[in-house]
SEGU-603880 format. One record per residue (C-alpha): x, y, z; residue in three letters. Coordinates in Angstrom, 2 decimals. Layout:
BEGIN
<site x="X" y="Y" z="Z" r="ALA"/>
...
end
This chain:
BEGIN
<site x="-30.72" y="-16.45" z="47.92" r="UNK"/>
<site x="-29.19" y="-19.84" z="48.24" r="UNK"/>
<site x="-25.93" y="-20.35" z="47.79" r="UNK"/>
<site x="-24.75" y="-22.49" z="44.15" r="UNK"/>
<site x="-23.33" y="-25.45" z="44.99" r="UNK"/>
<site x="-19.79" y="-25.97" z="43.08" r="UNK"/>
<site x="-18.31" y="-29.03" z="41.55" r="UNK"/>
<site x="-16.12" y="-29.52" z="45.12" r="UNK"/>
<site x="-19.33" y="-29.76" z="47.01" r="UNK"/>
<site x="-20.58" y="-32.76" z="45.03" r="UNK"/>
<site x="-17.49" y="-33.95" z="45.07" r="UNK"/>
<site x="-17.32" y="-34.10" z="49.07" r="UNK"/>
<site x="-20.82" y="-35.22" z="49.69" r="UNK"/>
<site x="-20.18" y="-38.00" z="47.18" r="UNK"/>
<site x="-17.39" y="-39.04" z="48.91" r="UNK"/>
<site x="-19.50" y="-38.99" z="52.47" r="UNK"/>
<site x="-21.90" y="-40.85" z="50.65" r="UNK"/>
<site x="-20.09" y="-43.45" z="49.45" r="UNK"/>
<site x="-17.98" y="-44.14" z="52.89" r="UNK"/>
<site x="-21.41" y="-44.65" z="54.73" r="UNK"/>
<site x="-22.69" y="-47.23" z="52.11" r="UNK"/>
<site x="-19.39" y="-48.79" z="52.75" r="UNK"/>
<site x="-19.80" y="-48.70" z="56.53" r="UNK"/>
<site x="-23.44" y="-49.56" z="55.73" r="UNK"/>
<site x="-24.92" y="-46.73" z="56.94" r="UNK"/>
<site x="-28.14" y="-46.19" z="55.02" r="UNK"/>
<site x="-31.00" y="-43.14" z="55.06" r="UNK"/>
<site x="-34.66" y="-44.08" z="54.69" r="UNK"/>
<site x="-34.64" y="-42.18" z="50.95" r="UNK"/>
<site x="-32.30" y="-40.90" z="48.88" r="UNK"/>
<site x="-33.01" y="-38.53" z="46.13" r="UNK"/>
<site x="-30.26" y="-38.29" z="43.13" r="UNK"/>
<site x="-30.42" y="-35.06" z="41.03" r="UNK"/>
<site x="-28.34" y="-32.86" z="39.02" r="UNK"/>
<site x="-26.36" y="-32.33" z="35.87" r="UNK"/>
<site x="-23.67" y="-35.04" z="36.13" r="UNK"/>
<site x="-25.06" y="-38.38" z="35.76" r="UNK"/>
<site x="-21.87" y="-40.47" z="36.87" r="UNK"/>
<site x="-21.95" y="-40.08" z="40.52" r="UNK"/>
<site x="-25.84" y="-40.33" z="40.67" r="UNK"/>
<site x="-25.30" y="-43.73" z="38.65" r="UNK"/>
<site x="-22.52" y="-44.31" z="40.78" r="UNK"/>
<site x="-24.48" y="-43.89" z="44.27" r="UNK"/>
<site x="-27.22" y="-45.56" z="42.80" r="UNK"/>
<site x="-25.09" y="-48.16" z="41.75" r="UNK"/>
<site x="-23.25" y="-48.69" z="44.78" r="UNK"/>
<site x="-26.37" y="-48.86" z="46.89" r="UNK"/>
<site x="-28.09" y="-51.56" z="44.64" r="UNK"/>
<site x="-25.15" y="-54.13" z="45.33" r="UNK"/>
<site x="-24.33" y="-53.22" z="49.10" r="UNK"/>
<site x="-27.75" y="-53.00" z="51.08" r="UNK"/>
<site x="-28.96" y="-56.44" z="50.34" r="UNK"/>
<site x="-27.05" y="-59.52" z="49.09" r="UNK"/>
<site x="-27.94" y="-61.33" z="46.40" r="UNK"/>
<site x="-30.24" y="-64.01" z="47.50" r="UNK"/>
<site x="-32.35" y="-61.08" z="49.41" r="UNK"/>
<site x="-32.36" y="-58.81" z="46.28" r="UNK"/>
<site x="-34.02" y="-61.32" z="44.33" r="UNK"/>
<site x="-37.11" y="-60.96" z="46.53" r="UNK"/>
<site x="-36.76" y="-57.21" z="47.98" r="UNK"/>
<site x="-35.10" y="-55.07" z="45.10" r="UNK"/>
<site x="-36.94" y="-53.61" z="43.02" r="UNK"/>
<site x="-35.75" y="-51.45" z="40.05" r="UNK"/>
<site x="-38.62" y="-49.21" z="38.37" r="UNK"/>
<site x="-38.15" y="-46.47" z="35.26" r="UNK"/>
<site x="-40.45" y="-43.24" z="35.70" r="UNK"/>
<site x="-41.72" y="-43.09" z="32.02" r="UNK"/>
<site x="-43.27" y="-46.60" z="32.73" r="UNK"/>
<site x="-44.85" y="-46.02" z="36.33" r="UNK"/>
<site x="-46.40" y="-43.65" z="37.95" r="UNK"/>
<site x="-46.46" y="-42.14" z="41.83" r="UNK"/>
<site x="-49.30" y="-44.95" z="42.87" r="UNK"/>
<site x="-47.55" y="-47.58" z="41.65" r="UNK"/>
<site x="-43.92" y="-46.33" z="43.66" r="UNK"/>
<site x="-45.86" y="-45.67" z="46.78" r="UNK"/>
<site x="-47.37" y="-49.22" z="47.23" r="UNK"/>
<site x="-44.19" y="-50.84" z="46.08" r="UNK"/>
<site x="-42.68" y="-48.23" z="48.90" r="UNK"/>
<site x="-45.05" y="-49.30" z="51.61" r="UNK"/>
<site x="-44.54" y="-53.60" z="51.30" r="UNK"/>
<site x="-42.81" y="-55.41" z="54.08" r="UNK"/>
<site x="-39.53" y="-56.99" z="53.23" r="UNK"/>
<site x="-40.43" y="-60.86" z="52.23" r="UNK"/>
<site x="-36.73" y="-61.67" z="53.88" r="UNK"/>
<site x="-34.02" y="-59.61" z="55.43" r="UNK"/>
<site x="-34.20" y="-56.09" z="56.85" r="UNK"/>
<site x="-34.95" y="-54.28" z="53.99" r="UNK"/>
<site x="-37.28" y="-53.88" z="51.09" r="UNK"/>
<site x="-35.31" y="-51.55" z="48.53" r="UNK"/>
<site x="-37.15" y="-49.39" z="45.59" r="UNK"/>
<site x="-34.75" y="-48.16" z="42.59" r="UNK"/>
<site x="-36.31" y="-45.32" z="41.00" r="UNK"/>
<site x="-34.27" y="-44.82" z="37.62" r="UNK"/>
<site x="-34.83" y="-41.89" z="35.10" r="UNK"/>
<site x="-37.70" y="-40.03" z="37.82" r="UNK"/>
<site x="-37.29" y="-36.82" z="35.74" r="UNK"/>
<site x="-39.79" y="-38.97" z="33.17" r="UNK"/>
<site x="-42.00" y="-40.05" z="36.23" r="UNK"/>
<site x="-45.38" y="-37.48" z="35.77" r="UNK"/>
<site x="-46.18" y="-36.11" z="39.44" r="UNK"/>
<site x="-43.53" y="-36.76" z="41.08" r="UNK"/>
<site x="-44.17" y="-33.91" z="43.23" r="UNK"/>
<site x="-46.83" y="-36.51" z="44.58" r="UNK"/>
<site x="-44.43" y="-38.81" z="46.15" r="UNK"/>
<site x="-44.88" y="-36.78" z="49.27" r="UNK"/>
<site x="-47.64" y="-38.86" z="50.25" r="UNK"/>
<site x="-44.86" y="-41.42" z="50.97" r="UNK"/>
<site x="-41.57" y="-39.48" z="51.48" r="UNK"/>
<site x="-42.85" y="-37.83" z="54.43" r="UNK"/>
<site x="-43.20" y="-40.65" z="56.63" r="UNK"/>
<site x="-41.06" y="-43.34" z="55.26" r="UNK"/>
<site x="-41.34" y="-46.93" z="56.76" r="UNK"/>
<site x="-37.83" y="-47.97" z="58.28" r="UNK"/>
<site x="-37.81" y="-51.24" z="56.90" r="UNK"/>
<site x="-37.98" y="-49.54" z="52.98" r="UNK"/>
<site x="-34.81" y="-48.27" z="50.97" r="UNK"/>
<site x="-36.13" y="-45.63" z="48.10" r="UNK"/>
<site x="-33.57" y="-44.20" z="45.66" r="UNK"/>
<site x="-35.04" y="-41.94" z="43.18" r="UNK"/>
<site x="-32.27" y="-40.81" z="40.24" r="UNK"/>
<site x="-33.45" y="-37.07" z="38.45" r="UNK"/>
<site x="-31.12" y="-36.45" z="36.14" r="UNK"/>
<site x="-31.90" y="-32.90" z="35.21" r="UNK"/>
<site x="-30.03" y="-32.88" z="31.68" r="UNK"/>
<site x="-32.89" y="-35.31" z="30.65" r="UNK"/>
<site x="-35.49" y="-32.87" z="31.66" r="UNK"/>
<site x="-33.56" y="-29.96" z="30.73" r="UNK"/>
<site x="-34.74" y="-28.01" z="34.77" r="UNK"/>
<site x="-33.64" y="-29.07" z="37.74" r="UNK"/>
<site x="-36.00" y="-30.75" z="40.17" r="UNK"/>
<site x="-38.10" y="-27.47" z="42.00" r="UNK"/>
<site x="-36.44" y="-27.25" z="45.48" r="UNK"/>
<site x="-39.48" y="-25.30" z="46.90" r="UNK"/>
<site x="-42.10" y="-28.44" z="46.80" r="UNK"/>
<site x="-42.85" y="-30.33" z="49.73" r="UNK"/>
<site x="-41.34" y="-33.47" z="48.26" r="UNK"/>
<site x="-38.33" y="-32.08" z="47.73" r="UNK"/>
<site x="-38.38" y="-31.02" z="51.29" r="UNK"/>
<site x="-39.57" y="-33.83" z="52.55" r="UNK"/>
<site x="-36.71" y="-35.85" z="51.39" r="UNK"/>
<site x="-34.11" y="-33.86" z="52.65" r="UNK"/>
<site x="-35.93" y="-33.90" z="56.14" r="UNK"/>
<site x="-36.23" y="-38.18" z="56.19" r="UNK"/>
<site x="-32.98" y="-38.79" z="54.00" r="UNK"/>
<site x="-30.72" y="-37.53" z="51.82" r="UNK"/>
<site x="-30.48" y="-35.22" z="48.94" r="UNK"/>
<site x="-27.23" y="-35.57" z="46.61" r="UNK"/>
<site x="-26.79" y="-32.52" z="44.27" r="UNK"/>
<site x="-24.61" y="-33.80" z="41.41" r="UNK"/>
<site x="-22.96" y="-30.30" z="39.86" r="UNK"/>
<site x="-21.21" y="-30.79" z="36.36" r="UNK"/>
<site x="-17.62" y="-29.70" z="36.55" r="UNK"/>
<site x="-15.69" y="-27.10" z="34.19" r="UNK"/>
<site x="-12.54" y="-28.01" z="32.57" r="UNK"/>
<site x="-9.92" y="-27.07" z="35.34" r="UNK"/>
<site x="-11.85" y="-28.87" z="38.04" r="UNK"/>
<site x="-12.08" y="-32.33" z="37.05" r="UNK"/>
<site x="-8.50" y="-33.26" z="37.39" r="UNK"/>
<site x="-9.22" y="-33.63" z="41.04" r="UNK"/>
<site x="-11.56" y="-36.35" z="40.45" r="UNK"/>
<site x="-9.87" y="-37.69" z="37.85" r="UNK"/>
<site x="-6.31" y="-37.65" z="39.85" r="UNK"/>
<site x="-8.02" y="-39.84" z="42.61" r="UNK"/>
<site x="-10.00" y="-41.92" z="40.02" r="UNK"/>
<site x="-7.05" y="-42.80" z="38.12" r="UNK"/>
<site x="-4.88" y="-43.44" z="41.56" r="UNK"/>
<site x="-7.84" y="-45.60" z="42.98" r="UNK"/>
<site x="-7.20" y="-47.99" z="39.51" r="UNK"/>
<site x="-3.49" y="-48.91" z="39.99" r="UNK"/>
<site x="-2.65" y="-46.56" z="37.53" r="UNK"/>
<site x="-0.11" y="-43.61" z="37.21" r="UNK"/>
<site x="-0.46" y="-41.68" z="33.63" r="UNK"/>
<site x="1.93" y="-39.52" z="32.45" r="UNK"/>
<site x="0.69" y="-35.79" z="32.43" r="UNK"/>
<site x="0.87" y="-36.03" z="28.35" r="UNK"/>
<site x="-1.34" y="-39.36" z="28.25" r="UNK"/>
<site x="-3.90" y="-38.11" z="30.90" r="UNK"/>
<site x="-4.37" y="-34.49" z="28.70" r="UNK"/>
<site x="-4.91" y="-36.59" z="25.42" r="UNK"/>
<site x="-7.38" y="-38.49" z="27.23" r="UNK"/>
<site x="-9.48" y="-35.49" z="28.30" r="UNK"/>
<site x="-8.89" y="-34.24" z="25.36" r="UNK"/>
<site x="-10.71" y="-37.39" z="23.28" r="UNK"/>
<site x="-13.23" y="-38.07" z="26.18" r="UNK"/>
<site x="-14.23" y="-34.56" z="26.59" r="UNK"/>
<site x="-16.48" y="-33.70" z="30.12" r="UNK"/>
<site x="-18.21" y="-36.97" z="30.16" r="UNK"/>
<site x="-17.12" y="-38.52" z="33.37" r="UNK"/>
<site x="-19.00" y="-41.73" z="32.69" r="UNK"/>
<site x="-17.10" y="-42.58" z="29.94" r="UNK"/>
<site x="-13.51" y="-41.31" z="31.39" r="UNK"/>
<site x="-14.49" y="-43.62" z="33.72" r="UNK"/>
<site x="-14.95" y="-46.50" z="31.80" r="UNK"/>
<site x="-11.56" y="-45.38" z="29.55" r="UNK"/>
<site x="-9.43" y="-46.04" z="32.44" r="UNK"/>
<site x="-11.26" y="-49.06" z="33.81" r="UNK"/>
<site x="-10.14" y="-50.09" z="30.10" r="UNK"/>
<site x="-6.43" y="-49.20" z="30.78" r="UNK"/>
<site x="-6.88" y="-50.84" z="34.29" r="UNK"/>
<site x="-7.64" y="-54.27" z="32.80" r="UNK"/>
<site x="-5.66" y="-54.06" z="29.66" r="UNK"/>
<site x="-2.47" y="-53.22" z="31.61" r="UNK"/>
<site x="-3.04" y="-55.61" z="34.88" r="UNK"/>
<site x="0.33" y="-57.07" z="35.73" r="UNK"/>
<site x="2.62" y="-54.29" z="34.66" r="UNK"/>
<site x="3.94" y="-51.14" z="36.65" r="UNK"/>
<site x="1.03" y="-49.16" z="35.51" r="UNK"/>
<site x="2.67" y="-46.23" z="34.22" r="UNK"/>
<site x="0.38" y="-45.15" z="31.43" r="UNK"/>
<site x="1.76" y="-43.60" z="27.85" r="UNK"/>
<site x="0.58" y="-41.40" z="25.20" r="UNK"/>
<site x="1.77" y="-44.84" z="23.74" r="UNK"/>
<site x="-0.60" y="-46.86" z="25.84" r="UNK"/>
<site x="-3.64" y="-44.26" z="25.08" r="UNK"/>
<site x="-2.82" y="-45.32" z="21.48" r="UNK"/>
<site x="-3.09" y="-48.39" z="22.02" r="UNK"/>
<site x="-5.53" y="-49.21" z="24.13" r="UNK"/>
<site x="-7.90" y="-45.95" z="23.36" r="UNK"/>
<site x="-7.58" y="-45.64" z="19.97" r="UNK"/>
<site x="-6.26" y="-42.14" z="20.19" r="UNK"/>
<site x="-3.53" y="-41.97" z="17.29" r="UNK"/>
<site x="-0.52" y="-39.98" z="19.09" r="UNK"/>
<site x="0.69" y="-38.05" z="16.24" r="UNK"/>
<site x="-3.13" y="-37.00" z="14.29" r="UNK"/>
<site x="-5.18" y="-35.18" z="16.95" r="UNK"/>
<site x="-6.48" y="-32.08" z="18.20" r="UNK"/>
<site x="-4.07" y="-31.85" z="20.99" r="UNK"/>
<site x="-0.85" y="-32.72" z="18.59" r="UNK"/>
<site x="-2.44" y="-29.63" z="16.52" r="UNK"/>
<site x="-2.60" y="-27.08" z="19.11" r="UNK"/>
<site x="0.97" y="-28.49" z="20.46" r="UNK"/>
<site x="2.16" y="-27.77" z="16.97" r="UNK"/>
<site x="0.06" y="-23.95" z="16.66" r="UNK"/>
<site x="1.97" y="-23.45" z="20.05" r="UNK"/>
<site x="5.35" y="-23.98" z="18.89" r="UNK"/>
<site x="4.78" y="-22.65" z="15.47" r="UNK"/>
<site x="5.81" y="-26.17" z="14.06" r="UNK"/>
<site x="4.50" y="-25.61" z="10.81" r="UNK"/>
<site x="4.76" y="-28.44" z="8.99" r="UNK"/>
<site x="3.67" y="-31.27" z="11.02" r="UNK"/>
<site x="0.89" y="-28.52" z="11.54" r="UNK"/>
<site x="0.04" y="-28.93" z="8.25" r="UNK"/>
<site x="0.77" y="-32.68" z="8.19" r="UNK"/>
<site x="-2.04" y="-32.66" z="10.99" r="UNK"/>
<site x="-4.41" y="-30.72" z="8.93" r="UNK"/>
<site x="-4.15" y="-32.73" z="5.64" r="UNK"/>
<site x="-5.01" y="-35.66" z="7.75" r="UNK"/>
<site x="-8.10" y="-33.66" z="9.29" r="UNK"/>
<site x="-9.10" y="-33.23" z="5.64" r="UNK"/>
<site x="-9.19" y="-36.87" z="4.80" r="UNK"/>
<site x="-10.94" y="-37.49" z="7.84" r="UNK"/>
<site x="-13.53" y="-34.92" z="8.07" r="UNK"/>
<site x="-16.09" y="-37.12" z="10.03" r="UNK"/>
<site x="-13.73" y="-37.68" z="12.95" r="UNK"/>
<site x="-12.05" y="-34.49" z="13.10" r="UNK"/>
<site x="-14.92" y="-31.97" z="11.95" r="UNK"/>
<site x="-13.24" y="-28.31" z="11.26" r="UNK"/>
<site x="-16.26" y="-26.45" z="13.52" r="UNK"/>
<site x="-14.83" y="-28.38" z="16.54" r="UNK"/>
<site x="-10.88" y="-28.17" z="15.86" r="UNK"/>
<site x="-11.55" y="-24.48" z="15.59" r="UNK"/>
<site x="-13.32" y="-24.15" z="18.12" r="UNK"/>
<site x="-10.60" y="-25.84" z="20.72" r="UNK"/>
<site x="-8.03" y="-23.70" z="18.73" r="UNK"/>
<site x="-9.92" y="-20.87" z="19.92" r="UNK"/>
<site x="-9.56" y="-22.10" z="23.79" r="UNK"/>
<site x="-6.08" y="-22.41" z="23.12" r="UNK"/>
<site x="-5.86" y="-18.92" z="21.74" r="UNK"/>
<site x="-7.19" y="-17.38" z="24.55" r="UNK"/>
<site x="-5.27" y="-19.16" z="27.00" r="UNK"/>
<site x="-2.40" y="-17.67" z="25.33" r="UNK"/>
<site x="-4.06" y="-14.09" z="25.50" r="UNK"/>
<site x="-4.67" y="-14.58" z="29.30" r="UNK"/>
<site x="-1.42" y="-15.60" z="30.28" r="UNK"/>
<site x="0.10" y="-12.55" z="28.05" r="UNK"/>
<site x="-1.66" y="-10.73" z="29.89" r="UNK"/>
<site x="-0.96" y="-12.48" z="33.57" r="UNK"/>
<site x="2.35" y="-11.20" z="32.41" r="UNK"/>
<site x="2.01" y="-8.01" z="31.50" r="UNK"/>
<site x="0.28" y="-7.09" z="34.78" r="UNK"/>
<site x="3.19" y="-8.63" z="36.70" r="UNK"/>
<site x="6.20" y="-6.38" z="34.62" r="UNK"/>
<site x="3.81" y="-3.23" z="35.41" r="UNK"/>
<site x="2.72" y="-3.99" z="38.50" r="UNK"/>
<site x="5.44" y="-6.39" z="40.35" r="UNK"/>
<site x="3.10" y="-8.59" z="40.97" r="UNK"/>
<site x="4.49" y="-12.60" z="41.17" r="UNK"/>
<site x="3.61" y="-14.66" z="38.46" r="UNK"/>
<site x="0.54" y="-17.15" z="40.01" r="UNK"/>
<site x="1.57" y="-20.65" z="40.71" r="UNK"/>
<site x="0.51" y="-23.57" z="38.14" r="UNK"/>
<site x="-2.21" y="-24.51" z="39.91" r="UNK"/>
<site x="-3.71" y="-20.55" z="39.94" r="UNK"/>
<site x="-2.62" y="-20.23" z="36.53" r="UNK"/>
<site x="-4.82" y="-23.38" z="35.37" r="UNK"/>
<site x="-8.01" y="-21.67" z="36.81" r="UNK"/>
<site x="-7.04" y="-17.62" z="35.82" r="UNK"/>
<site x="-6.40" y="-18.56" z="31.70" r="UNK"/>
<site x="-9.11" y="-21.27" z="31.98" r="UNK"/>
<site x="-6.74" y="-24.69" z="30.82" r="UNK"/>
<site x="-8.23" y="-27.81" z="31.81" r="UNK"/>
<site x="-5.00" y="-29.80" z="32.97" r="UNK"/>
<site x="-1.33" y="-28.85" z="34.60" r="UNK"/>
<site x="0.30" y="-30.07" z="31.10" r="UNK"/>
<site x="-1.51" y="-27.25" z="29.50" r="UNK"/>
<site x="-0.35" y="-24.77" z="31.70" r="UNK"/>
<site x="3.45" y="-25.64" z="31.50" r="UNK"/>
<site x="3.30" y="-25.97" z="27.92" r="UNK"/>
<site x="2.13" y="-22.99" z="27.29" r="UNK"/>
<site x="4.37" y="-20.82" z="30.12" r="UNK"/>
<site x="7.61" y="-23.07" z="28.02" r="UNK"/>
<site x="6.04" y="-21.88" z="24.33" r="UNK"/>
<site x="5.20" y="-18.44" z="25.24" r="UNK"/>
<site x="8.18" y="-16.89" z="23.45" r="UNK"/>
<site x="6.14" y="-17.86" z="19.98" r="UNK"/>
<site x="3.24" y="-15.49" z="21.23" r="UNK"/>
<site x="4.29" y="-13.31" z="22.71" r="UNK"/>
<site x="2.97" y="-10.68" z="20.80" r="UNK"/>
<site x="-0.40" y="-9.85" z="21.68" r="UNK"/>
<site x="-1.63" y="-7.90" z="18.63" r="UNK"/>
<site x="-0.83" y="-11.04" z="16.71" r="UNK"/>
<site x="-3.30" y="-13.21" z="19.02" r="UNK"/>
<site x="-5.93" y="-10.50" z="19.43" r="UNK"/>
<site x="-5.74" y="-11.35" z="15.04" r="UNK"/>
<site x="-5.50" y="-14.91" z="15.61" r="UNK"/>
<site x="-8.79" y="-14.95" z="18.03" r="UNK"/>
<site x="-10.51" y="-12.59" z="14.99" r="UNK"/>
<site x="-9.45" y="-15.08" z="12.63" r="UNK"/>
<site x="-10.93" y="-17.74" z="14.72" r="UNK"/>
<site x="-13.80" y="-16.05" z="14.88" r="UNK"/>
<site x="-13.70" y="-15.43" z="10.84" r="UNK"/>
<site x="-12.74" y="-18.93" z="9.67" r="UNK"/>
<site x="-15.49" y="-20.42" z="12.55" r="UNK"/>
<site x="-18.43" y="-18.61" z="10.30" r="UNK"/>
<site x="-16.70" y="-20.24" z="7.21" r="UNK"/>
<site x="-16.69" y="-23.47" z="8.57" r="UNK"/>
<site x="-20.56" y="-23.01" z="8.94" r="UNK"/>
<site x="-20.76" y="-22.38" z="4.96" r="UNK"/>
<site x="-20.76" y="-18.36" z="5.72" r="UNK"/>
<site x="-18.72" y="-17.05" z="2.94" r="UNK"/>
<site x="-16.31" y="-19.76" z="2.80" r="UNK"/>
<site x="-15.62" y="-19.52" z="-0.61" r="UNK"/>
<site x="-16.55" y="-23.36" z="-1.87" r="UNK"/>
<site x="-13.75" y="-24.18" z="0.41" r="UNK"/>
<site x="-14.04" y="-27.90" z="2.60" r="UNK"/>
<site x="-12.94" y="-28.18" z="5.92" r="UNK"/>
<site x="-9.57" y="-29.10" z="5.37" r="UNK"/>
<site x="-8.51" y="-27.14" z="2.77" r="UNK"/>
<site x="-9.90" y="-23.91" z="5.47" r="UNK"/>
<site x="-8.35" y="-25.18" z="8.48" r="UNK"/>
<site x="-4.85" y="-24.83" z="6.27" r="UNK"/>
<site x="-5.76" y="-21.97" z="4.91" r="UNK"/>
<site x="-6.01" y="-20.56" z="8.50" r="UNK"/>
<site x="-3.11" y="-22.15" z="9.36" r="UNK"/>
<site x="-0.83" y="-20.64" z="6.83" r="UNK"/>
<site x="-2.29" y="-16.82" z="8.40" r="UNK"/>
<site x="-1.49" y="-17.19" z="11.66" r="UNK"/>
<site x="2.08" y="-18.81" z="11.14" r="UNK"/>
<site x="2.73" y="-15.26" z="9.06" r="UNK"/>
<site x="1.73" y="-13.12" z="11.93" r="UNK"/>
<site x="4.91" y="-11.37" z="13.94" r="UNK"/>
<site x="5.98" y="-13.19" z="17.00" r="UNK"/>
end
């Protein structure tokens, strides 16, 4: 069986990728797939502006979108002789719409030297990934190269991220860069473009990056949020909990209740976890795992995370009272979904939820 590729293999072969366009070292084809658009957009991208220059791309760049070609159409474009220059280069965008692509064979195994094809499958369009056993597929990886763009989980995109926001100019504070994940969510695309934001808006200062600045610049409000909520479940604040919530209410539409539960829930059973990391090392002896472990073994998706919750502990430290929070979760998650929720709206249940787990034992 072959091995799964993880989110640090696309992350390496993107970077390989990327210093050979630079050094303009190009392959024949290039086939794009996977889950995460962003570095297949980026490649792509990057490979559009750097093989030709602009006079040249007027005349030997083409860009094609599969739903409005077809495998005939890509082969002859594939098989022309650059007008001027050294290359003739064929963008294939959106190829998980192009019908036969399996067919391309007839071209991608024996490419001409003098043509460039890049062919982007984003799989989440298609909902499969490309089929790695046809002769295309083989083909490609035989006469070019094949880029496998893996979608990362929550504790492995500060990597990316860290190196993304260093390559900017910018330095963000650990509180600013977990609201920002926070808001953004997974979608590396548009992380991207957030900090490209901060890049410009903040050209000409030291670059040191604020929850303030996020406010700013983002739109994020610091003090009405998802993460100020879970900051203020963690230390048991209760009333700018509740402060939090009442805004939630007026604002269903931008904070719905089935997602704030829902990342209370994450929260909730990062808790659990690290109890539990604890437990194991007062029965066992075993030393408490390093910040960095920690992130991955209770599942947090930044460093803040972890040290706020290792500094708040004390507040849950009772167990039984999170194993009830997590069933309350669970409860108040089938509410928000109109299950027995007793007319209640989404504000008035988040409080109501609120005001249960505050009376729990610490």
């Amino acid at each position: 069986m072959a091995k799964s590729l993880k989110f640090s293999d696309t992350l390496a072969q993107y970077n390989s990728i990327m210093s050979d366009i630079a050094a303009r070292r190009f392959a024949p084809i290039y086939l794009l797939c996977g889950d995460e658009g962003y570095f297949i957009d980026a490649i792509c991208d990057a490979l559009g502006s750097s093989i030709l220059d602009e006079a040249q791309r007027a005349f030997n760049q083409i860009t094609v979108y599969g739903l409005d070609s077809d495998v005939g159409k890509i082969v002859n474009l594939c098989r022309q002789l650059p007008m001027m220059g050294s290359y003739e280069v064929i963008i294939v965008r959106e190829a998980q719409q192009l019908s036969k692509i399996e067919n391309l064979v007839h071209y991608t195994s024996s490419p001409q030297t003098t043509t460039i094809l890049v062919i982007c499958y984003k799989n989440k369009e298609q909902g499969r990934g490309i089929d790695k056993r046809t002769a295309f597929y083989k083909s490609c990886q035989k006469s070019g190269v094949v880029f496998e763009s893996v979608r990362p989980r929550d504790y492995e995109v500060d990597t990316w991220l860290g190196a993304y926001i260093k390559s900017s100019g910018l330095n963000v504070d650990p509180k600013a860069q977990a609201m920002l994940k926070e808001y953004v969510g997974m979608d590396l695309g548009r992380m991207s473009s957030e900090i490209d934001k901060l890049a410009v808006a903040m050209s000409g200062s030291d670059g040191r990056v604020t929850d303030r600045h996020i406010e700013e610049y983002i739109g994020i409000s610091k003090d009405f949020n998802t993460f100020e909520l879970n900051d203020a479940v963690l230390k048991r604040d209760v009333a700018r909990a509740m402060r939090i919530a009442d805004h939630f209410g007026h604002n269903p539409k931008s904070y719905p209740v089935t997602l704030t539960i829902t990342i209370l829930f994450g929260l909730f059973q990062q808790i659990f976890l690290y109890n539990y990391l604890l437990w194991q090392s007062r029965t066992s002896r075993l030393p408490i795992p390093s910040d960095v472990e920690l992130m991955t073994k209770i599942r947090a998706n930044n460093l803040y995370a972890v040290r706020e919750i290792k500094s708040n502990i004390g507040y849950w430290s009772n167990n039984r009272s999170v194993f009830a929070v997590l069933g309350l979760l669970r409860e108040y998650d089938a509410k928000s979904k109109g299950i027995d929720s007793g007319g209640l709206d989404g504000g008035e249940l988040l409080k109501e939820f609120l005001l249960k787990i505050f009376a729990l034992p610490k």
